[in-house]
N, C-alpha and C positions, 0 to 999 in steps of 0.2 A: 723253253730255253734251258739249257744245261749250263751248270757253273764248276770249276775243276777246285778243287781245295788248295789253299797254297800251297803245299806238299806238292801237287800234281802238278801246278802250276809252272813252267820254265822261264828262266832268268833271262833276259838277255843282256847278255855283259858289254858289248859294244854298241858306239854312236856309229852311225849311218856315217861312213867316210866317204869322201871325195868321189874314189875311184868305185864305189858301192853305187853312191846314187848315180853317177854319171851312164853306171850300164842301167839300170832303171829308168833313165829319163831317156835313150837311146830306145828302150822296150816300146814305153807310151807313146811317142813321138811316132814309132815304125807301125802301130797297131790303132793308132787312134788318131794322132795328128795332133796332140796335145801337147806344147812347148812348155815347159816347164823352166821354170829360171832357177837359180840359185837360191834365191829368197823362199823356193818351195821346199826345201831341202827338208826344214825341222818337221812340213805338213807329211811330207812325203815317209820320214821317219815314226812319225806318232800312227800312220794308219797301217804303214805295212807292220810297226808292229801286235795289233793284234791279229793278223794271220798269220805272223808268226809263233803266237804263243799256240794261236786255234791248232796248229799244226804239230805242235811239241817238237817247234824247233828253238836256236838259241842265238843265232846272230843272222844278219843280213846276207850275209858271204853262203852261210845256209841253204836261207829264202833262194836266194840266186841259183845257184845247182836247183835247187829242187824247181824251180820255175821253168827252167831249161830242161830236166828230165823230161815235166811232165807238163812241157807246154801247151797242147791244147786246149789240156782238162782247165789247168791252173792261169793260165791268162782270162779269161774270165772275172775269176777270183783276187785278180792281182787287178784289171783293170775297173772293176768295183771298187776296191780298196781306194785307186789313186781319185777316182772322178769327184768331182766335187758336186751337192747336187743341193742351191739353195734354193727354196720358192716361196711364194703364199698366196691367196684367194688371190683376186680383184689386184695384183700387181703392177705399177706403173698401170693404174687406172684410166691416162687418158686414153690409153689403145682400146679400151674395152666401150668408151664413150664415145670414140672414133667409130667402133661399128654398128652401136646402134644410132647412131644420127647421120651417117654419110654411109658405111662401106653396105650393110644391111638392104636399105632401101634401095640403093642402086642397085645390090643385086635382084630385091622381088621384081625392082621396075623393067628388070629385063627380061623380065618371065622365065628365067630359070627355074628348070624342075628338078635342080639338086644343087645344094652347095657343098662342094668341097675345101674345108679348112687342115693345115698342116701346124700342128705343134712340135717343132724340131728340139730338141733336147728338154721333155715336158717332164723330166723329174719322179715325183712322188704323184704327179699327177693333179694337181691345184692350179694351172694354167690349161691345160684342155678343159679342167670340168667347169672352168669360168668361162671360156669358150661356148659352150655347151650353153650353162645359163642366160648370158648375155642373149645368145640368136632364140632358146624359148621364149624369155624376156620379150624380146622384138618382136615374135606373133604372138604372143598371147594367145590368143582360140583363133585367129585367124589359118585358115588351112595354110599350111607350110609346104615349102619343097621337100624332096627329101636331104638329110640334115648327115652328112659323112664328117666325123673327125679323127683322122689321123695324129697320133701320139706314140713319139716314137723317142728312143733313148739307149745310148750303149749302157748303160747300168742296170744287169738283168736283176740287179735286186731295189731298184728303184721302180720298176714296172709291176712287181709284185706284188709291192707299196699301194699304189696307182690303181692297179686294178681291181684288189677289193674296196677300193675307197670309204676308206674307214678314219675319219678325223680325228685327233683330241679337240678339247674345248680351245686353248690355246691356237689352234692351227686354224679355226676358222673365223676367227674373231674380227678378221675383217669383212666376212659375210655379211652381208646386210638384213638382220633380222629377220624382215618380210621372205626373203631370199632361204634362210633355214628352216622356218617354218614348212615352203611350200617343197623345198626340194633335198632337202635333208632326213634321217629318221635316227630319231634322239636313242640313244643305249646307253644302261647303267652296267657297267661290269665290276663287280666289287667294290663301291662304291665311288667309281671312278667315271665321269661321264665321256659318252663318246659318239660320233654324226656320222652315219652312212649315205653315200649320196644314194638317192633313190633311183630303181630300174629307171625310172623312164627319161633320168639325165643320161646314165652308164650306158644304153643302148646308142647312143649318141655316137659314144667314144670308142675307137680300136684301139689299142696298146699294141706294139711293135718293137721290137728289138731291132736298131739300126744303127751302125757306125757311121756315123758321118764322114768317115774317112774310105770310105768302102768304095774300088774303083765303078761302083754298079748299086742302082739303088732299084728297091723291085716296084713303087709306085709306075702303073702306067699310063695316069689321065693328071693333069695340071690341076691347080687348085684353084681357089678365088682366092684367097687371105693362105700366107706363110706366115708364120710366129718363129720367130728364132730371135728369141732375144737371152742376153746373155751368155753365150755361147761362144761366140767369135775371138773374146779376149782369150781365151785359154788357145786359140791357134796363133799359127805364125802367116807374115804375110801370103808365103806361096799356098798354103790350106785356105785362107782366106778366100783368096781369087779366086781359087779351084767351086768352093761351096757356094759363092753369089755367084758365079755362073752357072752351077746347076738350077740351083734357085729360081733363078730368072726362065729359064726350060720348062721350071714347072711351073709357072705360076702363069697364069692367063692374062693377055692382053690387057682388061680392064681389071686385073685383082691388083691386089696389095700386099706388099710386104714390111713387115713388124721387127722392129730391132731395140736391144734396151735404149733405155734411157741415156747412158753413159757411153753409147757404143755411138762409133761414125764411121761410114761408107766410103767417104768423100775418097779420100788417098784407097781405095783399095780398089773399087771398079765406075765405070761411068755408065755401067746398063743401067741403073736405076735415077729415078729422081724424087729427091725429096719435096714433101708434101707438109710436114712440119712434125713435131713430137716423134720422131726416127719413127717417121711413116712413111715409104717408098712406093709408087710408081714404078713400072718399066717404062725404059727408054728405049720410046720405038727408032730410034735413029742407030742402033748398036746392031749387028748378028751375034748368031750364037754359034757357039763352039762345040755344040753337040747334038744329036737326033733331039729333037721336041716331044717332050710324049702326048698320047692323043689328049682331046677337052676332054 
């Protein structure tokens, strides 16, 4: 990492106005499906501006031109800045309890010889790689299916994060001991310590760059278990519907789908049925609104 001296460093003389953030929140909303409110404004301010300093530029109004020159390159870079990306191990724990005592077993009992899991906005990567744990967890040495997790996120510098999976001590602390011993490898770096997941979780896992807003998603077999939890709040209702419909397209007859804790379905679609701890069902009584992709 490179640091600029304050001399080098550029001021930026102006607050994020009205008519500033409003073409920014028009950006996000058209490129990602992310509703922004007004209470986001001071967030929206504090991130873009260090890309704007990164850039050596000096206000917003700036950032804008230049966003617009050099839109392909720089939306990228602008849509990193605005996402917000929080996570950690074992999160809202009962999901992960739900698969190894009900969603797991169902699926060995049906003699599946591969499970397919989806991690929809998986961040830094702390939610697929408990994914991951949880189902070694479940066989133990017993032969297993073959084991696919998809982890996918519009934040290309959240993925980066993700895929070398490299913890601080802080970041795994909800790990379960026994859990870091077997599938963690301990690193001292300047006297700072540090946990890599080990190959034989990481081969588990695919990292994927995916908008969820994107008229086309390139998965083409359903999964058994969808994770998309916290997520939803940052859309508005018509992105909402649009995403539990695809959802439901991919997810298999008998799988499941995963929503936070604080999130609810109820008012947004009726393809699903709850099962308790924002754990869903499809509802075979609904059609779907779009091609199925294969099992």
């Amino acid at each position: 990492m490179t640091f600029q001296t304050v001399t080098e460093t550029p001021m930026i003389y102006s607050q994020l106005q009205d008519r500033e953030f409003n073409n920014f929140k028009e950006i996000i909303y058209r490129e990602a499906g992310i509703k922004l409110s007004d209470l986001k404004k001071a967030l929206v301010q504090a991130r873009l501006s260090r890309r704007i300093r990164l850039l050596n530029l000096t206000s917003y109004d700036e950032y804008y031109e230049y966003l617009i020159e050099h839109y392909e390159d720089e939306k990228v870079h602008f849509i990193n800045s605005i996402t917000t990306n929080k996570t950690e191990f074992f999160r809202e724990k009962k999901h992960f309890d739900f698969m190894m005592d009900s969603a797991l077993p169902a699926i060995e009992a049906s003699g599946a010889n591969e499970i397919r899991i989806w991690s929809a906005g998986c961040s830094t990567g702390e939610e697929p790689y408990t994914i991951a744990l949880t189902v070694l967890e479940y066989f133990g040495t017993r032969r297993k299916p073959v084991i696919k997790i998809l982890a996918t996120d519009i934040d290309t510098q959240v993925l980066e994060k993700a895929q070398a999976g490299i913890y601080t001590d802080d970041q795994t602390d909800t790990v379960p001991e026994s859990l870091m011993q077997k599938y963690f490898l301990k690193k001292d770096s300047d006297g700072s310590l540090f946990y890599k997941v080990k190959d034989s979780v990481k081969q588990l896992v695919f990292f994927r760059h995916l908008n969820l807003h994107s008229e086309q998603y390139p998965m083409t077999k359903q999964f058994d278990i969808i994770f998309c939890r916290n997520v939803i709040i940052y859309f508005d209702k018509l992105m909402q519907v649009k995403l539990f419909s695809r959802f439901r397209n991919y997810l298999k007859d008998t799988g499941y789908l995963m929503i936070g804790h604080s999130e609810n379905i109820s008012s947004i679609t009726d393809d699903f049925i709850l099962m308790g701890n924002t754990i869903y069902r499809k509802n075979s009584g609904y059609g779907m609104d779009m091609k199925k992709p294969g099992k």
